[in-house]
N, C-alpha and C positions, 0 to 999 in steps of 0.2 A: 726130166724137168724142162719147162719149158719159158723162154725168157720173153717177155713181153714190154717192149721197151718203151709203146707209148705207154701204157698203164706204170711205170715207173719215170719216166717223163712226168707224169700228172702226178703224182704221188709225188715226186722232190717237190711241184710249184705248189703245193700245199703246204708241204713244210716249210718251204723257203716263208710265206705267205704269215705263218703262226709264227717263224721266227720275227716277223716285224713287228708285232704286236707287241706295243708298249704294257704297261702294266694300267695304264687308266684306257686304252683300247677294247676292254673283253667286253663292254655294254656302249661300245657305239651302234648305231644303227647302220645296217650294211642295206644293198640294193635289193637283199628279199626282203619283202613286206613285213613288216613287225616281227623281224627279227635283227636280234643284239647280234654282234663279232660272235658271241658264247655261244648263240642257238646257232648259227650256220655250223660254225665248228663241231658239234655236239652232233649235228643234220648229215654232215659230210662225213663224220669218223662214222658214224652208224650205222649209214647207206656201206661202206667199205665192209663193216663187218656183216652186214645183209649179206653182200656179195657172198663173200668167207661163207658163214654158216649156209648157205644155199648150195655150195659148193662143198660140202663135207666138214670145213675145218673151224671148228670152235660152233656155236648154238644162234649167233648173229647178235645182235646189241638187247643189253635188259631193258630196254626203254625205248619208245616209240621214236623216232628218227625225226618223223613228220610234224612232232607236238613236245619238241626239245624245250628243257625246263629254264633254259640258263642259266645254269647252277654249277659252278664245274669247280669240286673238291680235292681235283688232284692239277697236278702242272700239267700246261693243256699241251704242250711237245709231247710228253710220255699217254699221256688219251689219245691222242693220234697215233701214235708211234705204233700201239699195239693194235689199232685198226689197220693201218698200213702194210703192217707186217704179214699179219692173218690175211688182209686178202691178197695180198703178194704170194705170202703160202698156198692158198686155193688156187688162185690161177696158174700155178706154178703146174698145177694136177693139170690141167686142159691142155690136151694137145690139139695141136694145131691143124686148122681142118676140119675138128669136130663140127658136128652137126646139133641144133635142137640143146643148146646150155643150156641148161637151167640158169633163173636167174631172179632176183627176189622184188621184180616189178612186175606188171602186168603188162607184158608186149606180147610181140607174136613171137615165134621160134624165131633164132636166131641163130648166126657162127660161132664157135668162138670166137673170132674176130670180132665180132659183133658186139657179144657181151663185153667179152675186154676193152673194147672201145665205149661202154658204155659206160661202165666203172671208170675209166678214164675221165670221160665228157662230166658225172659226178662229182671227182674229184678236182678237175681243171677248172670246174665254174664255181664250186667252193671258194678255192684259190683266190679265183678273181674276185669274191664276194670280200673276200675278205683283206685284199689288199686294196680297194678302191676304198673299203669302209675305213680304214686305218691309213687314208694317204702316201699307201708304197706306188711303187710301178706295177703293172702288170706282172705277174711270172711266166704268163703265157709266152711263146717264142711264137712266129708267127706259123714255123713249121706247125707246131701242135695244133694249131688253133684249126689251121689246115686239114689235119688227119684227123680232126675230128668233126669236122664242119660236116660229113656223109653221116654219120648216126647221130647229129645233132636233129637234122631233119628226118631221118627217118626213122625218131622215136616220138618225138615233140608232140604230134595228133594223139599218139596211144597216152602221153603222159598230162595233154592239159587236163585241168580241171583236176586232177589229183595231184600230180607234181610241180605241171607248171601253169604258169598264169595263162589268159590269152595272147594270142599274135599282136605283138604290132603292126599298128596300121603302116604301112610305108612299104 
């Protein structure tokens, strides 16, 4: 079993992040484009369990990630909780080292370091999405923001125009 401690690093400032969320917080608007607190969260657990299911454990989320409904019928701590878990389980399979992960976006091969650092960068910007929209502090530590700052860039080109926006200017 293999322990990956940024990817759990990102995965507490997520939780920490849904814990601050008030009960009239789930339909504010956050810093992704026409999306509610409810559609990041829904976006973030998703992407988690993409990872999971790409990785062997459970089938990946019954619902598109990318085009989240905002509708969330269960307490959104335990909708997390069981993305977290699951892909904490999968990556738990990749030893370290590995070459060529698999992985449920459209990059080029990768390490596992790589991939786990990418599930990470996922989950850590969630986070942020969602504590700046609901008036917390950041959860990010500056250490993580750090250790992820290398596959921030060197996925961003493979993922505009499908996951992310364009570059800013500056």
């Amino acid at each position: 079993m293999t322990t990956w401690t940024l990817l759990d690093d990102a995965h507490q400032a997520l939780r920490t992040a849904i814990a601050g969320v008030g009960p009239d917080g789930w339909q504010l608007p956050t810093p992704c484009d026409q999306w509610t607190v409810t559609q990041v969260l829904q976006h973030a657990a998703g992407d988690q369990l993409g990872y999971a299911g790409t990785l062997g454990v459970g089938t990946g989320p019954a619902y598109n990630p990318f085009a989240p409904s905002g509708q969330l019928d269960e307490d959104p701590a335990a909708f997390t909780e069981q993305a977290l878990t699951a892909s904490a389980a999968a990556f738990a399979t990749v030893e370290a080292g590995a070459q060529d992960v698999p992985k449920p976006l459209p990059l080029p091969p990768m390490s596992a370091e790589e991939v786990v650092a990418a599930a990470a960068l996922d989950a850590a910007v969630h986070a942020w999405d969602i504590a700046v929209a609901t008036g917390q502090p950041s959860p990010l530590t500056p250490e993580m923001s750090q250790a992820l700052l290398p596959i921030a860039h060197a996925t961003a080109d493979s993922l505009r125009g499908f996951a992310y926006a364009d570059a800013l200017a500056g």
